[in-house]
C-alpha positions as CSV (number, residue, x, y, z in Angstrom):
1,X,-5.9,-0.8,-40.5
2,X,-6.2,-0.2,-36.9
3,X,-7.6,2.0,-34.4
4,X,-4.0,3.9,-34.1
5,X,-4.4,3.9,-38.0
6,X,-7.8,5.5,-37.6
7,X,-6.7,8.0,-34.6
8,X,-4.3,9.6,-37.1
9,X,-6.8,9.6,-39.6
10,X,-9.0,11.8,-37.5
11,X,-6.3,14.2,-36.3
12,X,-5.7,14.8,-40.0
13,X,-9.1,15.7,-40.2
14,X,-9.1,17.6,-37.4
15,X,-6.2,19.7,-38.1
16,X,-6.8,19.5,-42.0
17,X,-3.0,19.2,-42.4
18,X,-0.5,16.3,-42.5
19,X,2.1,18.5,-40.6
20,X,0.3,19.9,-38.1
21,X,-1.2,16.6,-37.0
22,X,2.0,14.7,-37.3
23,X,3.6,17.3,-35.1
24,X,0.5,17.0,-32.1
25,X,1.1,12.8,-32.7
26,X,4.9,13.3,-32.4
27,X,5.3,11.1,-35.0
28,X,7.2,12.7,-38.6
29,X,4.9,13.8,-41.7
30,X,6.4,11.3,-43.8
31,X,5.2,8.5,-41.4
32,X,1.5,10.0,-41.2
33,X,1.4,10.0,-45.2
34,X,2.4,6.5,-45.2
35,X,-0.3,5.7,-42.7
36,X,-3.3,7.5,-44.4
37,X,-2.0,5.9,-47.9
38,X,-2.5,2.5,-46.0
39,X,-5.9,3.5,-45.0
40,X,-6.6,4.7,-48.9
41,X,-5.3,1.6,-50.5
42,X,-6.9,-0.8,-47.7
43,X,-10.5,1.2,-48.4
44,X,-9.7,1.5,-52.5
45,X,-10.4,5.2,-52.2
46,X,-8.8,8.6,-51.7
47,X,-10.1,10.5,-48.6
48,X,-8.1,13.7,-49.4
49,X,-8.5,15.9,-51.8
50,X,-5.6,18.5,-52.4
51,X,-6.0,22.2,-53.2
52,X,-3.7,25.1,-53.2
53,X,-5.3,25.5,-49.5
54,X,-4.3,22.5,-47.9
55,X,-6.0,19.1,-47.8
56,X,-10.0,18.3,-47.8
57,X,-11.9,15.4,-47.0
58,X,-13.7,14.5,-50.1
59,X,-17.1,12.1,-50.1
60,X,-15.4,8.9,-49.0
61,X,-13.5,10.4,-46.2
62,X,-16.2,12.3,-44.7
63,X,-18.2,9.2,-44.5
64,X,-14.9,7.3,-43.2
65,X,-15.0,9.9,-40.4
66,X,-18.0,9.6,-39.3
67,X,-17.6,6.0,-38.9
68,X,-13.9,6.1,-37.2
69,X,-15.6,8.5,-34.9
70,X,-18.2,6.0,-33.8
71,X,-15.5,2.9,-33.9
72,X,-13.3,4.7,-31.6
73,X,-15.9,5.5,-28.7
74,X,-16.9,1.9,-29.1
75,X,-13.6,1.1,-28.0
76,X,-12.9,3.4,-25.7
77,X,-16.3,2.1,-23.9
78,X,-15.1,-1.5,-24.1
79,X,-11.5,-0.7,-22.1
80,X,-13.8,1.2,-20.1
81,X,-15.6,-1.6,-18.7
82,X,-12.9,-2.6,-15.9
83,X,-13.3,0.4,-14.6
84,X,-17.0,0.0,-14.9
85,X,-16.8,-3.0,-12.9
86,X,-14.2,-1.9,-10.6
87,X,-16.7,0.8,-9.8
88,X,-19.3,-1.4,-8.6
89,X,-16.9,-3.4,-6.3
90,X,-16.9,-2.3,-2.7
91,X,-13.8,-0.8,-1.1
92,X,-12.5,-1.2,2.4
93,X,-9.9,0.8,3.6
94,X,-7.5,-0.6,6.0
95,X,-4.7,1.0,7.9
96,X,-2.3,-1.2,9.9
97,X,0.2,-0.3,12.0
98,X,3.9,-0.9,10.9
99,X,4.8,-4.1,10.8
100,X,1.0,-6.2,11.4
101,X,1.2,-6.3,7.4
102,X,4.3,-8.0,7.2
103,X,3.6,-10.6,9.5
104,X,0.7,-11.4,7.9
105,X,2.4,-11.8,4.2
106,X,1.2,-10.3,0.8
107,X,-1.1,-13.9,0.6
108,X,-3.2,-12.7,3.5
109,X,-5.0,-9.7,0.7
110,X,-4.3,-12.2,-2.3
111,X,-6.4,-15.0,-0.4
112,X,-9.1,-12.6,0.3
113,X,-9.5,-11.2,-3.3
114,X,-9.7,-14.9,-4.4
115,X,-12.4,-15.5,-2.4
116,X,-14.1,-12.2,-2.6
117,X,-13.8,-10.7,-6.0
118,X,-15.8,-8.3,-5.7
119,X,-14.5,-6.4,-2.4
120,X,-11.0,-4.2,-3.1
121,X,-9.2,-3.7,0.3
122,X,-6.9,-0.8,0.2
123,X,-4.1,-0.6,2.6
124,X,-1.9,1.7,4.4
125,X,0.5,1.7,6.9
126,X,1.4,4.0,9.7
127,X,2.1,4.4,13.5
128,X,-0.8,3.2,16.1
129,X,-1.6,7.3,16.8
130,X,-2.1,8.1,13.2
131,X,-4.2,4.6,12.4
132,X,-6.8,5.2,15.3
133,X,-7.1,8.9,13.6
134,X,-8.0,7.9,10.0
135,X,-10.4,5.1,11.5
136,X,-11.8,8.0,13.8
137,X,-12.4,10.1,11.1
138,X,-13.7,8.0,9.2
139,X,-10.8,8.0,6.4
140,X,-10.1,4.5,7.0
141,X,-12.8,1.9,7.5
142,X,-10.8,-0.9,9.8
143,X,-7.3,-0.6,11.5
144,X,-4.7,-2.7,13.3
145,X,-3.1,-1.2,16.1
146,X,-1.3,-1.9,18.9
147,X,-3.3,-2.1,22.7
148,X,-4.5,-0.4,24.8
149,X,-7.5,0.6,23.3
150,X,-9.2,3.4,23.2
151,X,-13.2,1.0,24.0
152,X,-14.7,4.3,24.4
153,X,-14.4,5.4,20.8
154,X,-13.4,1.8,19.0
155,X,-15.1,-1.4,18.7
156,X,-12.2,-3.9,19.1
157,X,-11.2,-7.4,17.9
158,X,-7.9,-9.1,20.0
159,X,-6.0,-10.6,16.9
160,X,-2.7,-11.9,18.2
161,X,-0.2,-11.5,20.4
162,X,4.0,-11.3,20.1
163,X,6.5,-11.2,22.9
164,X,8.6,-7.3,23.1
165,X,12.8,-8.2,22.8
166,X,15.9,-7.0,22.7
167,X,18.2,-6.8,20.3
168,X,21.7,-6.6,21.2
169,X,25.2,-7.1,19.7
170,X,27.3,-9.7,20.5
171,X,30.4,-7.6,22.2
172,X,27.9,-6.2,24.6
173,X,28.6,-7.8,27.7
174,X,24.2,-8.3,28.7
175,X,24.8,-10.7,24.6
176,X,25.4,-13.7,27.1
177,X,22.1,-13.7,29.3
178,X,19.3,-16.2,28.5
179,X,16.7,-13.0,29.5
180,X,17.0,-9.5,30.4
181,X,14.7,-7.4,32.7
182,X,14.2,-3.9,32.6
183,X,16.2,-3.5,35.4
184,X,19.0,-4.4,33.4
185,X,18.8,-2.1,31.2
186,X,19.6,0.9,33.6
187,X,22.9,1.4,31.9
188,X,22.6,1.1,28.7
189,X,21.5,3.1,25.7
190,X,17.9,2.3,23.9
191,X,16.6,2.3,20.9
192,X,13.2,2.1,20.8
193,X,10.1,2.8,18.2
194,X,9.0,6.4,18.0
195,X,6.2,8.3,20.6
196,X,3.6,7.5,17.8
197,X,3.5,4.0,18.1
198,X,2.0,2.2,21.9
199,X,4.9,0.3,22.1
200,X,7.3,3.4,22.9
201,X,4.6,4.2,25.7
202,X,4.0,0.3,27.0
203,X,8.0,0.0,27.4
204,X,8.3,3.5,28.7
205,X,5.9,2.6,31.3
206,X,7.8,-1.0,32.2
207,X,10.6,0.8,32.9
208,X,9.2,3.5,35.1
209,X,7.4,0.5,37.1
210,X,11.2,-0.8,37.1
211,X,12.5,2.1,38.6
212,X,14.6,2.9,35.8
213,X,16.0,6.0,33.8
214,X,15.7,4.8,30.9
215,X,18.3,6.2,28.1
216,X,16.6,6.2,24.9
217,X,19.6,7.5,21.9
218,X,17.4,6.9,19.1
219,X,13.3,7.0,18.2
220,X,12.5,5.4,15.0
221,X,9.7,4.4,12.8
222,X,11.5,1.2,11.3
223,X,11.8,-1.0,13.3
224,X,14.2,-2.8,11.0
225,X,16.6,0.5,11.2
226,X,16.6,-0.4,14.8
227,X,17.7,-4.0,14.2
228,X,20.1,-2.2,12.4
229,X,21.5,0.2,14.6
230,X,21.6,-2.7,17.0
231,X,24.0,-4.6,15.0
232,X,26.5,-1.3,14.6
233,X,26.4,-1.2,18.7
234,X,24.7,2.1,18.9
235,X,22.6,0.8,21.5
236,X,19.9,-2.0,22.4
237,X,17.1,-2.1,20.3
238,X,13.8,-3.2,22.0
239,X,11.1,-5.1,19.2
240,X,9.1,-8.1,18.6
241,X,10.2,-11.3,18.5
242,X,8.9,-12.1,14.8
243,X,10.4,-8.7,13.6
244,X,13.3,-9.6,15.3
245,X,13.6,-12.8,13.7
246,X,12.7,-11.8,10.0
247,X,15.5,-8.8,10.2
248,X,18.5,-10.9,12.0
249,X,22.3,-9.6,11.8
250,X,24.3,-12.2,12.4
251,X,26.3,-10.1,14.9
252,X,23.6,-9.6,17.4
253,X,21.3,-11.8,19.5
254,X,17.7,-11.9,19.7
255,X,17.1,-12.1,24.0
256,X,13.9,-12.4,25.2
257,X,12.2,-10.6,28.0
258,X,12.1,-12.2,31.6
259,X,8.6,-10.9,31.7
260,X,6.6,-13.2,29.3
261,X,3.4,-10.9,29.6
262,X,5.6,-8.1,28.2
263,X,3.9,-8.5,24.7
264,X,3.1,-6.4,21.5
265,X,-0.8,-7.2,21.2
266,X,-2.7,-6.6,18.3
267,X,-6.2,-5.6,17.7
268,X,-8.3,-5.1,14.7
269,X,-10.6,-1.6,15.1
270,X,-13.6,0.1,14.5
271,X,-15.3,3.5,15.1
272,X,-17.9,2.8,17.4
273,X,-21.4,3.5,16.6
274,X,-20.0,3.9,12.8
275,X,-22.2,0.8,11.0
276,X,-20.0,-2.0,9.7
277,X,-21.1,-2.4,5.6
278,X,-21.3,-6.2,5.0
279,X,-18.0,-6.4,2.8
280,X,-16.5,-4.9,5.8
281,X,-18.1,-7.3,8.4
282,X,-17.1,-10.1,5.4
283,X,-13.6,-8.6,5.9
284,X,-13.2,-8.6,9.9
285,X,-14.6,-12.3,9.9
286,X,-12.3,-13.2,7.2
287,X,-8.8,-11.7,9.8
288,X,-10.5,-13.9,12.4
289,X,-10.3,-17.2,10.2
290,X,-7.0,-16.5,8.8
291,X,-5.2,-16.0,11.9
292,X,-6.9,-18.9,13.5
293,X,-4.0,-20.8,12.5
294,X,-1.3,-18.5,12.9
């Protein structure tokens, strides 16, 4: 027998009817008469005795539910032992801005839980506006997020840098330039990350410097449906280089910026004056290391 052998035994008992318990343990009556037979002839015993009433539990099988009873909180408490330990792991809650978590690679958590067993790092991803508001509120414990920075209400870590592109097809007559600057852009039609995210505002900003109107047809939060539109010639998408790279058509070029401090930088966050637990200090040193070499 087993413990789904014993389960139906006690729902029997419970029920004090083959039917009625087969029915609650979708399973057919025929089936559940089969299983308590295999308990009976297992144990060399009846546990039933049968009266115009319905079934009974005689001697044996009182005794046999009392000890099915105890044998199946036993095991119950054994399966509940991951979460047991689970529970007395420490959580960190992360919330990255699109597209820090993909750079980085699924190995960057896998690594850290190798190393640090018992700290679980949760993530989620959204815009920079919404990351700095779950790490304000304390809903999130660390973010990554685009600069500027907020140093009045964040502690902040500078992780990495990446160089802002374009994107452009390869009938569009800017396809053949080595670089592009703002100003040549004047004509055109962009497609650029949505008002949540600091790079709509940093590029928004370059252009104004530029002097330019700039003619945005499309916000978006994936930047790889911008890559995408890109390639269909609904405009010129500006991104990141490695984003740009990772997601390439093979209908449009990647063109850099003739301004190389036109970049997408990256910072690692905290609430300031919020104390840093130390598997979360373990965490931020560990992003330091990792991307030493990146």
């Amino acid at each position: 027998m087993n413990t789904k052998d014993l389960k139906s035994f006690l729902k029997v008992c419970e029920y004090k009817s083959i039917s009625k318990a087969a029915q609650f343990l979708y399973v057919t009556p025929q089936g559940l008469s089969k299983s308590i037979k295999n308990i009976e002839n297992e144990l060399g015993v009846e546990l039933f005795s049968r009266t115009p009433q319905g079934i009974v539990l005689n001697e044996y099988g009182k005794l046999l539910e009392k000890k099915a009873s105890n044998i199946i909180k036993e095991m119950e408490s054994i399966f509940d032992i991951n979460d047991e330990a689970n529970n007395q792991k420490e959580t960190i809650k992360l919330a990255s801005t699109y597209g820090v978590l993909s750079y980085l690679s699924i190995d960057f958590i896998r690594e850290f839980n190798k190393i640090y067993p018992d700290i679980i790092v949760t993530t989620a991803e959204f815009p920079d506006s919404p990351v700095e508001n779950a790490v304000w509120n304390e809903i999130q414990d660390i973010g990554f997020i685009a600069g500027p920075v907020d140093a009045i209400k964040f502690n902040a870590i500078f992780l990495k840098s990446f160089k802002h592109c374009l994107v452009v097809e390869k009938n569009n007559q800017l396809a053949k330039k080595e670089k592009l600057s703002y100003i040549d852009l004047k004509d055109e039609s962009i497609i650029l990350e949505s008002r949540e995210f600091k790079a709509y505002t940093n590029n928004i900003n370059k252009f104004l410097k530029h002097g330019v109107n700039i003619n945005i047809v499309f916000e978006t939060s994936e930047i790889d449906f911008a890559h995408k539109l890109a390639s269909m010639n609904k405009g010129i998408a500006i991104t990141v280089d490695f984003a740009a790279k990772e997601n390439h058509y093979e209908n449009t070029v990647v063109i850099p910026f003739e301004d190389e401090n036109n970049t997408w930088d990256i910072y690692m966050i905290t609430k300031k004056d919020r104390p840093i637990s130390e598997a979360g200090q373990t965490f931020i040193n560990y992003v330091i290391e990792y991307l030493k070499d990146k």
